[in-house]
N, C-alpha and C positions, 0 to 999 in steps of 0.2 A: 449193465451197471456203469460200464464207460461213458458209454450215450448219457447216461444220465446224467452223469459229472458232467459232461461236456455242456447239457442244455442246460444244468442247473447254471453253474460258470457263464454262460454266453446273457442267460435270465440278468443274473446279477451286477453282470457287465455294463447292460442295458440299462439298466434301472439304474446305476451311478451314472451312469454320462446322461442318460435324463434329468436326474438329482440337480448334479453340476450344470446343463445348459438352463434348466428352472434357476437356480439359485443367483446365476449369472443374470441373466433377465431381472432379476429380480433386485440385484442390486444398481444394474445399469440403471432401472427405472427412480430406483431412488437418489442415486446421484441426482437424477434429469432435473425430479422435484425440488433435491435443494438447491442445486444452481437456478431453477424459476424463483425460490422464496430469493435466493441472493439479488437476484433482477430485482425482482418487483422492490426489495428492501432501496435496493440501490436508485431507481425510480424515487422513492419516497424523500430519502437523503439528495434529492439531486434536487429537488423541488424546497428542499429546507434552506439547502445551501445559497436559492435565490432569494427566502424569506431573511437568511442572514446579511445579505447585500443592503436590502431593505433597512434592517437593523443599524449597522454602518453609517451609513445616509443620515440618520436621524441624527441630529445635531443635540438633544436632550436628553439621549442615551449617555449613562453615564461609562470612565473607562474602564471602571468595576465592571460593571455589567457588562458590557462588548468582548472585555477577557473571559469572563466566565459563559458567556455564548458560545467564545473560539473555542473554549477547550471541551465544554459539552457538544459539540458538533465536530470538532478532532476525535475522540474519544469514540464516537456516535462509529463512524465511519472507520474505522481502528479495527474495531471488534467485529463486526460485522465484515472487513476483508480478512479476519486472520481464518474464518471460515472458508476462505475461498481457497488460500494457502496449503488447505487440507487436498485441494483437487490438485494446484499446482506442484505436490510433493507426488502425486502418482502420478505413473507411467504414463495414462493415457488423459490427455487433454483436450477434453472437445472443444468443438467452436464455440460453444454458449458460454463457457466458463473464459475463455480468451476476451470475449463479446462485455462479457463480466467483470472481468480486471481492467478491461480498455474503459469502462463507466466510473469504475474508485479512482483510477489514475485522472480522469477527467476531474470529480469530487474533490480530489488534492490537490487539484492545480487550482480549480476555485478557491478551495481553503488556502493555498499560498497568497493567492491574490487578494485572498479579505484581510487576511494579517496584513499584508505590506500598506493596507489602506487604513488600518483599524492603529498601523503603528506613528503615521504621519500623522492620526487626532490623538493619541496616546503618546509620549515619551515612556513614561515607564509601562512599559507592557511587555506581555510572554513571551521568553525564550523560544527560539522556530530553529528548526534545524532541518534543511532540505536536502534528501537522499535523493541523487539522479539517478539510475542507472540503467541499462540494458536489459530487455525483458526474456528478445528472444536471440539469447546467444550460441554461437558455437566454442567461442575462444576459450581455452581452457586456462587462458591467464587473468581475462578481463573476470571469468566465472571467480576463481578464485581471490581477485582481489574485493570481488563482492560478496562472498562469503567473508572474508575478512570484516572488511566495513560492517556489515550487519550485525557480527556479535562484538565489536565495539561501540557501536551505535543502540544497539540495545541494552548496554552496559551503562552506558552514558543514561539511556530514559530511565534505566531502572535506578540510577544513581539522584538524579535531578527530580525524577515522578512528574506531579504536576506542574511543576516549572516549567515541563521545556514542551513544547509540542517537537513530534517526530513525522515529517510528512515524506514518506519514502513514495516517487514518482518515477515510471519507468517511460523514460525517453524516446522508444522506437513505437509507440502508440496511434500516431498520426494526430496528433492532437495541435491543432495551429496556436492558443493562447499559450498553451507549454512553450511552443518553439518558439514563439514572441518571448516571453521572457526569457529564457533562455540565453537568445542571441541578446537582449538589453544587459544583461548581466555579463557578456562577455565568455559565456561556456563555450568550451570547443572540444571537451574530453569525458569521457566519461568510463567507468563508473565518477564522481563527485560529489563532493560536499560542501554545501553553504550552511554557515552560519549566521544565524541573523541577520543577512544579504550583508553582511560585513566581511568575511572571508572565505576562500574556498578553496577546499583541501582536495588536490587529484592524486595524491597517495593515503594510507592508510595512514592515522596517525594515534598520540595514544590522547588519554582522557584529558592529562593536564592543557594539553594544548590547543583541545578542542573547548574546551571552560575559561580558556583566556578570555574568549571573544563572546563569551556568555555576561549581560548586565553588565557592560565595561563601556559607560558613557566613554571615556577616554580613548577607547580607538576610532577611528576615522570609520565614517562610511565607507562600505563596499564600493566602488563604481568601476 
C-alpha cells in the first residue's frame, strides 16, 4: 500500500513538471510569434515613415494634411510599441524584442525629424514633446527619475490628447541620426525633456510649466 502511494505520488509528480515544461514551451513560443508580428509591423511602419518624408517634400500638400499624416503615423507607431512594453515589463527579455524596441526608437527619431521639417513649412502646427531617456540602465536614481517623467508625461498627453504628439526615444540604442540631433540641440544629460525644440527640462517638472512652452509663438526658439 506504501509502494503505492509512493508510485502513485512520483506518477503525479511527473505528470505536473511535464504539464509545466509543455506549458512553458508553449508560452515561450508564443511570445516568439508576437515579437515576429511586432518586427514585421515595425518593418511596415518603417517603410511608411519614408512615404511620409515623401509627403513633406510635396510643396501642394496642404499643413492640414501633413498635421494629420504626423499624428496618424504617431499614433500608428504608439500603439503598436505599447505591445512591445508588455515584454519589456517581464523578467525575461530576449534579443528580438531588444532588436524590436532598437526599430520603434529608430521610427521616432524619423518621426522627430519629419516634425521639425513639416514645422519650418507650417507655423502653426502640433505640439511635439520629445522624451530622451535611458533604455538599459542600472542607476536606481536616473530609473527613478524616469518613472517620474513618464507618469507626468503621460498626464500631460492625456491632458492635451490630440494636440500634442509624445515621441518617447531611448538614447543608448546606437542610433547615429538620434546622436546627430541630439548633439545639435545641445543635450548632454539625460533622462530629458524637449518641448517643441523650444525648451528642455533635465529635472522632472509639473504640467503648468511644461504647457508654457506649448503654442506660445512668444518664446524664442530652442537653440
Amino acid at each position: 500500500s506504501k509502494k503505492n502511494v509512493f508510485w502513485e505520488a512520483l506518477i503525479i509528480a511527473i505528470f505536473i513538471f511535464a504539464l509545466g515544461l509543455v506549458s512553458g514551451f508553449y508560452i515561450e513560443q508564443l511570445r516568439t510569434e508576437k515579437t515576429n508580428d511586432l518586427f514585421y509591423q515595425s518593418e511596415v511602419s518603417l517603410y511608411d515613415s519614408f512615404a511620409l518624408a515623401r509627403v513633406i517634400d510635396n510643396p501642394d500638400v496642404s499643413c492640414e494634411v501633413l498635421k494629420n499624416v504626423n499624428i496618424q503615423f504617431a499614433d500608428k507607431i504608439y500603439y503598436e510599441a505599447k505591445t512591445l512594453e508588455k515584454f519589456d515589463s517581464s523578467n525575461k527579455i530576449t534579443d528580438s524584442v531588444k532588436l524590436v524596441h532598437r526599430k520603434y526608437d529608430l521610427l521616432r527619431t524619423l518621426l522627430w525629424m519629419d516634425l521639425i521639417e513639416s514645422k519650418k513649412k507650417c507655423k502653426d502646427n502640433i505640439n511635439t514633446v520629445v522624451y530622451l531617456y535611458t533604455y538599459n540602465t542600472e542607476d536606481l536614481e536616473v530609473r527613478s527619475k524616469q518613472i517620474v517623467w513618464s507618469r507626468i508625461l503621460n498626464d500631460l498627453k492625456q491632458k492635451q490628447g490630440g494636440n500634442l504628439i509624445l515621441i518617447p526615444i531611448a538614447t543608448d540604442q546606437n542610433i547615429s541620426s538620434l546622436d546627430y540631433l541630439i548633439n545639435q540641440y545641445g543635450i548632454n544629460k539625460f533622462p530629458s525633456v524637449m518641448v517643441n525644440e523650444r525648451k528642455v527640462f533635465y529635472e522632472p517638472s509639473n504640467l503648468e510649466d511644461l504647457e508654457k512652452y506649448l503654442s506660445n509663438s512668444s518664446v524664442k526658439k530652442f537653440k
